[in-house]
N, C-alpha and C positions, 0 to 999 in steps of 0.2 A: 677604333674598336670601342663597344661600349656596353659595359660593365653593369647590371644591376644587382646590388647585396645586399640581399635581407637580413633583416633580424632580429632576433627575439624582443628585443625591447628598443624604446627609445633612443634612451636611456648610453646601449650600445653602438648604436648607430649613429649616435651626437659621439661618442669619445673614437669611434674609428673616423669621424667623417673629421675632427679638431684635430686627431692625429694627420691626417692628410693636407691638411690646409692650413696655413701655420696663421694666418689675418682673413678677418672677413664677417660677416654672417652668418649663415648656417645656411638659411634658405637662397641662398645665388648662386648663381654656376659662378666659378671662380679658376681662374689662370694659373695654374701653376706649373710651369715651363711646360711641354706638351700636354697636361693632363688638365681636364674642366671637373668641377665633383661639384654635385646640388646635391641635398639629402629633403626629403618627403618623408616623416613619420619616421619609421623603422628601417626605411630604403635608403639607401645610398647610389647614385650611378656618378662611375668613373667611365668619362668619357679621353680616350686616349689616341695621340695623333695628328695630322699637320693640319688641324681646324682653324681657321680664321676667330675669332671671338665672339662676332655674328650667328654664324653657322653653328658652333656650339651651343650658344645661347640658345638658337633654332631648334637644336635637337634636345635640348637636357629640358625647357621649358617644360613638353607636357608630362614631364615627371610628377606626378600628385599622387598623394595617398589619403583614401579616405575612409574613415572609421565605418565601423557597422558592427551592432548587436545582436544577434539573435538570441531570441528567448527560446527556451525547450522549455513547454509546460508539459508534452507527456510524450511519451512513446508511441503510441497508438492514435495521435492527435485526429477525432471522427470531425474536425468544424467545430471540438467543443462544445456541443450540446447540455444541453444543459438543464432539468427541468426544476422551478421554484429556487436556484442556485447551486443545487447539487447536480453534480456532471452524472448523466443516463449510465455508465457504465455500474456505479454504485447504486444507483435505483434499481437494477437490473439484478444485480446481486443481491438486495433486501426482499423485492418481489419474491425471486426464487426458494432463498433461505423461506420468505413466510407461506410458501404454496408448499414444498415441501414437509414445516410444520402441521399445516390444515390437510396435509395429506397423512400425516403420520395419528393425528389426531380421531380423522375418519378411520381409517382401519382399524386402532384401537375401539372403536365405538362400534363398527363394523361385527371386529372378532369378541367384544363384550356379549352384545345381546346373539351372538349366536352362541356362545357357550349356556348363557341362561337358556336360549330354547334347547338348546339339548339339554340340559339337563332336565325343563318339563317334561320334553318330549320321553327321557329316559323313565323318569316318574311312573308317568302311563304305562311305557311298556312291559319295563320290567322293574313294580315296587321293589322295595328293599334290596335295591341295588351297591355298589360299593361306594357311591355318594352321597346315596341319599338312607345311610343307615340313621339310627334317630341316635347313637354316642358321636359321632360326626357332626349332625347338624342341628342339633340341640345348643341353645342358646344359656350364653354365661352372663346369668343376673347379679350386676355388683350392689344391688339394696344402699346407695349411699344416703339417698333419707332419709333411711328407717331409723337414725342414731349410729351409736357405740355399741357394738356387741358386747355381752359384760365377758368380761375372761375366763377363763373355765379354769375352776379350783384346782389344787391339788389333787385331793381326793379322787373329783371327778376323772382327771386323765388316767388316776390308778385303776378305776375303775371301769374306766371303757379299756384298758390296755387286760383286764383280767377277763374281759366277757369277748375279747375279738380271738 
């Protein structure tokens, strides 16, 4: 009968395959009263039974284990494309983000000058309307280089306060 047990690490499989084998190397099938044990990496096979030493050997040989790595670079892995070194799914997402803002840009610019032609067009139709009264669109001049304004006296405020 014959046995193969994996395991988590080397590490374990080196002290259960020294537990089993009391002399020897690690890597050779080895005789111990009916049972042959080879360990490969993290495997073990206990090969057990009225085997000649030959025929054991026969069988436990193609035992091997061989490492491998895989790398995950992404979840959605397209071939990795890639354009100037930045991978097309982030291009794809910048484009969009910036057509969205030129989209947002135009309609603001869109719904600008159409509010200004209404409001010409309202102009025309019907002067002295609710936006175009002249306390509304009358302009606030701040004179900053005409100087200091001088202060207004005493007096003076007494007296604009007695004539209002």
């Amino acid at each position: 009968m014959l046995s193969l047990i994996g395991f988590p690490t080397n590490q374990a499989a080196e002290s259960y395959f020294d537990g089993l084998s009391a002399s020897g190397s690690p890597g050779d099938a080895k005789e111990t009263g009916r049972k042959y044990i080879k360990r490969a990496g993290p495997i073990v096979g206990v090969l057990q039974g009225g085997f000649a030493p030959a025929s054991a050997n026969e069988i436990l040989q193609p035992l091997k284990y061989t490492y491998s790595v895989t790398w995950i670079y992404s979840k959605n892995d397209r071939n990795s494309a890639t354009f100037w070194g930045v991978p097309v799914g982030i291009l794809g997402t910048v484009v969009r983000s910036l057509m969205l803002t030129a989209l947002l840009c135009g309609l603001s610019l869109i719904l600008g000058v159409g509010m200004a032609m209404f409001r010409v067009f309202l102009r025309g139709y019907a002067p002295n309307n609710f936006l175009d009264r002249p306390e509304r669109t009358e302009m606030i001049r701040l004179r900053l280089n005409d100087g200091p304004v001088p202060p207004i006296s005493s007096s003076r405020k007494a007296g604009m306060n007695h004539n209002s």
